[in-house]
C-alpha positions as CSV (number, residue, x, y, z in Angstrom):
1,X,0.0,0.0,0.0
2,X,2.7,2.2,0.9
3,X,4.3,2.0,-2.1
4,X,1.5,2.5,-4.3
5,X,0.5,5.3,-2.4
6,X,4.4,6.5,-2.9
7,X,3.6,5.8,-6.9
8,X,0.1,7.8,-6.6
9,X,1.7,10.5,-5.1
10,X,4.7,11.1,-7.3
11,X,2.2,10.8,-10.7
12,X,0.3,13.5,-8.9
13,X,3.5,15.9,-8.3
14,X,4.7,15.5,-11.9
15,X,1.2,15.6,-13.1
16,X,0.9,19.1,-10.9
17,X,4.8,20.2,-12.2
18,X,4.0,19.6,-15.9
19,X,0.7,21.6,-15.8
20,X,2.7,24.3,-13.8
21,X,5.3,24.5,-16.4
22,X,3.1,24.2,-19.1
23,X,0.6,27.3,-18.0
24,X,4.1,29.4,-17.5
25,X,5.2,28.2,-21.0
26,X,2.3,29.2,-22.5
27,X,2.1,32.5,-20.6
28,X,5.9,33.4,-21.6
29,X,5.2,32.2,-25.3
30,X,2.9,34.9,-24.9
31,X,5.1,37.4,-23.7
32,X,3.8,37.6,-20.0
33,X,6.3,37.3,-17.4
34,X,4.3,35.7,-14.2
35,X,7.4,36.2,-12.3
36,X,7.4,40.1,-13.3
37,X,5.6,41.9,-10.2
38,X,3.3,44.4,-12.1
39,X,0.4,47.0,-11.1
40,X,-2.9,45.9,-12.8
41,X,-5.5,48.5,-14.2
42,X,-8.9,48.3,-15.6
43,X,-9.4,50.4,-19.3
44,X,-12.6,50.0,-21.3
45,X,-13.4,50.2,-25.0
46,X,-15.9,50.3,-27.4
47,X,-13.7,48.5,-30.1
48,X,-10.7,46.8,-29.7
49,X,-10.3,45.6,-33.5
50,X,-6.8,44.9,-33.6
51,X,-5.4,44.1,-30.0
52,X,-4.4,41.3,-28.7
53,X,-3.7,39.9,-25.4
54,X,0.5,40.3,-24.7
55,X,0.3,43.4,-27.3
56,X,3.0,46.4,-25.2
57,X,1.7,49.3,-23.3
58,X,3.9,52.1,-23.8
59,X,4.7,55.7,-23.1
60,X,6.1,58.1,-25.4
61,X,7.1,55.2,-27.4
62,X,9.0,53.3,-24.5
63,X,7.5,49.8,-23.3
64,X,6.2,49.6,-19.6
65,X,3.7,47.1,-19.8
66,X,1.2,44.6,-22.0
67,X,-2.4,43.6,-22.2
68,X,-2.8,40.8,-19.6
69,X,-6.2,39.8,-20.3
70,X,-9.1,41.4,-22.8
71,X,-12.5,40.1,-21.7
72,X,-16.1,40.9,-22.9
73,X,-18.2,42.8,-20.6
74,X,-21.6,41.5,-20.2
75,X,-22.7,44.0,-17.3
76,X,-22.2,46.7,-19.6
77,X,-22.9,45.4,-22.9
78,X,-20.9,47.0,-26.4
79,X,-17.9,47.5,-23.9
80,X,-14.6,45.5,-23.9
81,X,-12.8,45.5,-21.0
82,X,-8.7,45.4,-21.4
83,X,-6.5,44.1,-18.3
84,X,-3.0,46.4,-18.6
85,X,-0.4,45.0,-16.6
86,X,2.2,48.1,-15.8
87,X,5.2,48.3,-14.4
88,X,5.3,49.3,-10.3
89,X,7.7,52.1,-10.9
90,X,4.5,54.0,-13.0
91,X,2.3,56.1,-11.9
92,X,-0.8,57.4,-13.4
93,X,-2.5,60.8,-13.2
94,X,-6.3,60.8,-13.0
95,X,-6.2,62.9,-16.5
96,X,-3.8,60.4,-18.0
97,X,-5.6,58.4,-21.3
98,X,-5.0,54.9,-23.1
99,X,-5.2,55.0,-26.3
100,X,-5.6,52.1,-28.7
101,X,-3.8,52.6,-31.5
102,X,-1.4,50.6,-34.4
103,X,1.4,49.9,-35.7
104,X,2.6,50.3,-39.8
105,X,2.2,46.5,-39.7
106,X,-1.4,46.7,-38.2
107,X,-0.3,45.4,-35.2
108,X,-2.3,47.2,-32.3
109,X,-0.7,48.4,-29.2
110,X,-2.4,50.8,-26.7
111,X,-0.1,54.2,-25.8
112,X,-0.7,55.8,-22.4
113,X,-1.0,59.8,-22.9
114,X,0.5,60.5,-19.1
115,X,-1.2,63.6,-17.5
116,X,-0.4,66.4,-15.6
117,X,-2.3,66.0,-12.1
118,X,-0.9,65.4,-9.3
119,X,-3.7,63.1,-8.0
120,X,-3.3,59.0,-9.0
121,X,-5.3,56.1,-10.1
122,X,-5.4,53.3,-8.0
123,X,-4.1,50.2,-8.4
124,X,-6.9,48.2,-10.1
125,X,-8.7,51.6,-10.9
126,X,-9.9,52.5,-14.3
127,X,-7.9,54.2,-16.7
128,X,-9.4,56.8,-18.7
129,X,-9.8,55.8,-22.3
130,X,-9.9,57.1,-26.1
131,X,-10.5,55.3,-29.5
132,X,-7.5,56.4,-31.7
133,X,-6.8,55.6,-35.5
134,X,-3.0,55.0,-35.0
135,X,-0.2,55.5,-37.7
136,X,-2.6,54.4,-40.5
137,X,-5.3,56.7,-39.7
138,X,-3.1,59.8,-39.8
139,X,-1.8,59.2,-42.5
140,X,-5.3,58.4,-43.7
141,X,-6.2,61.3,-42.7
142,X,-3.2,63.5,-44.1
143,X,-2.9,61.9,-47.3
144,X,-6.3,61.5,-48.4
145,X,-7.0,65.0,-49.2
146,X,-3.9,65.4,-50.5
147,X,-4.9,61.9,-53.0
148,X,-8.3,63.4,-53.3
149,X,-7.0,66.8,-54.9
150,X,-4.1,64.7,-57.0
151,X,-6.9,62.7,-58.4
152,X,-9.3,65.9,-59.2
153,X,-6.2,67.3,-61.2
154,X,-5.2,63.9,-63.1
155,X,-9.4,63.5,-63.8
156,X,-8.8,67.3,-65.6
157,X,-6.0,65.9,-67.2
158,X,-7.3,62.8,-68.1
159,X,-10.3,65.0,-70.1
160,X,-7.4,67.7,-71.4
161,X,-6.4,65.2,-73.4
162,X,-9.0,63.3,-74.9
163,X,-10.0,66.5,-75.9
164,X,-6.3,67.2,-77.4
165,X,-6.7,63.3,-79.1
166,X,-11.0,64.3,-80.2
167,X,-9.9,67.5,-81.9
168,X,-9.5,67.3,-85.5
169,X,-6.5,69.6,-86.4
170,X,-4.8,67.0,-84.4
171,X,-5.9,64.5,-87.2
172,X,-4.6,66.9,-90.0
173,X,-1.5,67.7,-87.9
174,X,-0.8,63.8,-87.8
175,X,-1.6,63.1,-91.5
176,X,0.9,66.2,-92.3
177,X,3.2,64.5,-90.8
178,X,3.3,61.3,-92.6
179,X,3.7,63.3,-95.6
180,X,6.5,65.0,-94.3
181,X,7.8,61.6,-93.4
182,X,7.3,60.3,-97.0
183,X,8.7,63.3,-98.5
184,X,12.1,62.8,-96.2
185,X,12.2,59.1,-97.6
186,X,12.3,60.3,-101.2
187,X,14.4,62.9,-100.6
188,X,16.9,60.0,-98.5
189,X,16.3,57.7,-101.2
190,X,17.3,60.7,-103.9
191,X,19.8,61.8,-102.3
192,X,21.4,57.7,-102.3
193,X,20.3,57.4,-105.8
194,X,22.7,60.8,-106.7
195,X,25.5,59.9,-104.5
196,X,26.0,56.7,-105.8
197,X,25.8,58.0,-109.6
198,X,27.8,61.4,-109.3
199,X,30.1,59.8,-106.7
200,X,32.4,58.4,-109.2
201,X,32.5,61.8,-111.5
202,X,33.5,63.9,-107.6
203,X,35.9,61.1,-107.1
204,X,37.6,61.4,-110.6
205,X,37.7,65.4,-110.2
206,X,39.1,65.0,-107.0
207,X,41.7,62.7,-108.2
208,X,42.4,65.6,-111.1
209,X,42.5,68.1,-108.9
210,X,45.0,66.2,-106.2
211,X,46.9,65.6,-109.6
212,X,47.4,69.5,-110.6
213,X,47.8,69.8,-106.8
214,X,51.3,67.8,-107.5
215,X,52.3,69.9,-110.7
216,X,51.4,73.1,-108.6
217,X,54.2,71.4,-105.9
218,X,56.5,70.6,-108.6
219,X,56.3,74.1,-110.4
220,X,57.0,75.8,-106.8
221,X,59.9,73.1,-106.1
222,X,61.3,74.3,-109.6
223,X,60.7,78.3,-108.2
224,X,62.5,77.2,-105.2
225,X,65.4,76.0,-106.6
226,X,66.1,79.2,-109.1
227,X,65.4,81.4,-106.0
228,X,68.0,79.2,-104.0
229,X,70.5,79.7,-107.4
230,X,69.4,83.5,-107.4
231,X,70.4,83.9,-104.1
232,X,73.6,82.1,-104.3
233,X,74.8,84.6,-107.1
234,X,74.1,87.4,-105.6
235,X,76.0,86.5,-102.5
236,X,78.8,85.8,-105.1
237,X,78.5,89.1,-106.0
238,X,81.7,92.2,-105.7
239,X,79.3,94.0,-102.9
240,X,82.1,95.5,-100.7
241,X,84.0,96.7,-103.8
242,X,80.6,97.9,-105.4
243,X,79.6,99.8,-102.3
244,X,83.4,101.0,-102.3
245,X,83.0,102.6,-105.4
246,X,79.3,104.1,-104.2
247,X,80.9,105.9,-101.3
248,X,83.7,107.0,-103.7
249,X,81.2,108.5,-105.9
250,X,78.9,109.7,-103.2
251,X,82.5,111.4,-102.1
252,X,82.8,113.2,-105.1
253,X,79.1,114.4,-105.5
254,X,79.8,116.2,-102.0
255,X,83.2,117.8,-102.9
256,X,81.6,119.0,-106.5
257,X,79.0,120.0,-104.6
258,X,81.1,122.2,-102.2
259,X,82.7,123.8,-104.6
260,X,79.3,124.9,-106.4
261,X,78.8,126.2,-102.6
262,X,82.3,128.3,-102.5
263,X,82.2,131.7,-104.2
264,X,85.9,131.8,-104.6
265,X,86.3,128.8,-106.1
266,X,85.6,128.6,-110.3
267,X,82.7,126.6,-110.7
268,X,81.1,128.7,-107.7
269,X,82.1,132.1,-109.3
270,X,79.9,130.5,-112.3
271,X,77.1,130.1,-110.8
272,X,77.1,132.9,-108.1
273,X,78.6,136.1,-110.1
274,X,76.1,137.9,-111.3
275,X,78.4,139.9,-113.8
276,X,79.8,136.9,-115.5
277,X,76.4,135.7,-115.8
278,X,74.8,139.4,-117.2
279,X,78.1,138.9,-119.7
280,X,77.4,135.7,-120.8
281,X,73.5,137.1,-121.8
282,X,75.5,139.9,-123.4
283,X,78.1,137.5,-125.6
284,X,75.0,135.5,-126.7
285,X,73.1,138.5,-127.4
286,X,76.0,139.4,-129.8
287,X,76.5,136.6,-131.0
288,X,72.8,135.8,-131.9
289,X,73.1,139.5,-133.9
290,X,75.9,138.3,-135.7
291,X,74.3,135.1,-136.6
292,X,71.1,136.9,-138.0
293,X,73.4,139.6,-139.4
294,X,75.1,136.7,-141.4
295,X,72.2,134.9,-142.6
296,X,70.9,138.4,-144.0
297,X,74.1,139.7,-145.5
298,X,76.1,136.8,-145.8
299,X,78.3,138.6,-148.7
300,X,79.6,141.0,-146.0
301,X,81.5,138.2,-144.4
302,X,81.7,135.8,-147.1
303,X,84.1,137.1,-150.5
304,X,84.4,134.6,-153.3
305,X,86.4,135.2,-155.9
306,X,86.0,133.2,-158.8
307,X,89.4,132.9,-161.0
């Protein structure tokens, strides 16, 4: 008996351990930490689409807490009553507020908005509560109107341009412009159909033309070379006893030219004495008379006697 009783009671201790271990392992799967000492308060809601039991409690972002439990109440029927377990070291003001709200993700979370009052709720008391649209629903509600008013303007654009596509011209314009495209074939295929006939007749007049090019370089090679020759004679040229003779003769211009200056000298009494001059008009004077006087009475000088 003893030992049986010894068996009965060591099932029932492993029975008790294993249902122990498994509520805790369920519980920390969870997220709840039943070994966590934590303040428990009460907050109610009128929907609580999106939270879950273990979803974090926080404050200005930061974590201090989770939804314990979230249980229907049937007192007080279309309210939802939410379990938060918070930390010890938190205290709530009376005017503080939970507010449900989620994630990008859609995961919901609830964020305490901490007041100002010095007064606190009690431990287990109710916490003040507010439906909010989280993340989602601000952006919701900034970007809507911002979508609604994009939409308005692409609508007017949308009808802009089936207007622009309706309107006839648009038609004509489009049809003009195949013909201008036809007309730019031709002209390419033209414009082919010339190169490749005249091309031959360019090539051959460029081939002359490169050919005189090459007499042109001979004829100035030739120019060249008498230019070179020309040069070399004239450096073989007497140019020291040529300019020796220049300065001789320069020389003499000078000296006959200083004499013409000098009144004493002969050829300057010539041309400065004005006597010698009036008697050279006077001699040629005379001697004009006597040449007339011949002419008219040439038997005055002139005897012949004829034998």
């Amino acid at each position: 008996m003893r030992k049986l009783a010894k068996k009965e009671i060591t099932i029932g201790l492993s029975v008790i351990v294993a249902i122990v271990i498994l509520v805790f392992g369920i519980e920390f799967l969870k997220g709840i930490n039943l070994f966590r000492p934590a303040n428990f308060y009460m907050a109610y809601y009128d929907n609580v689409d999106g939270l879950e039991i273990s979803a974090p409690v926080k404050v200005n972002g930061y974590k201090v807490g989770q939804v314990r439990e979230i249980n229907f109440d049937y007192v007080k029927p279309g309210k939802t009553e939410v379990v938060l377990a918070l930390n010890r070291n938190l205290h709530l003001p009376v005017n503080s507020v939970a507010v449900i709200a989620s994630s990008l993700m859609g995961e919901g979370y609830i964020e305490i908005e901490v007041g100002d009052s010095r007064e606190f709720i009690p431990v287990g008391g109710d916490v003040p509560t507010r439906q909010g649209g989280g993340i989602l629903s601000g952006l919701s509600d900034t970007l809507m109107p911002k979508i609604t008013g994009t939409l308005t303007v692409v609508d007017s654009l949308v009808s802009n341009l089936n207007t622009v596509v309706a309107d006839p011209a648009l038609r004509i314009a489009v049809g003009n412009l195949e013909g201008i495209s036809n007309n730019v074939l031709l002209a390419s295929q033209g414009l082919n159909t010339l190169m490749n006939r005249q091309m031959p007749q360019i090539m051959g007049s460029a081939n002359g033309i490169v050919g005189n090019f090459g007499q042109v370089m001979t004829r100035v090679d030739t120019i060249s070379g008498n230019l070179a020759l020309l040069t070399d004679q004239l450096a073989k040229l007497p140019l020291t006893q040529t300019m020796e003779g220049v300065r001789q003769t320069v020389s003499n211009l000078e000296s006959f030219s200083s004499q013409l200056k000098n009144q004493n000298s002969t050829l300057g009494l010539l041309m400065n004495d004005p006597e010698l001059y009036n008697r050279l008009n006077s001699v040629a004077a005379s001697v004009d008379s006597l040449i007339v006087d011949i002419k008219r009475n040439p038997k005055r000088y002139i005897s012949i006697k004829l034998l």
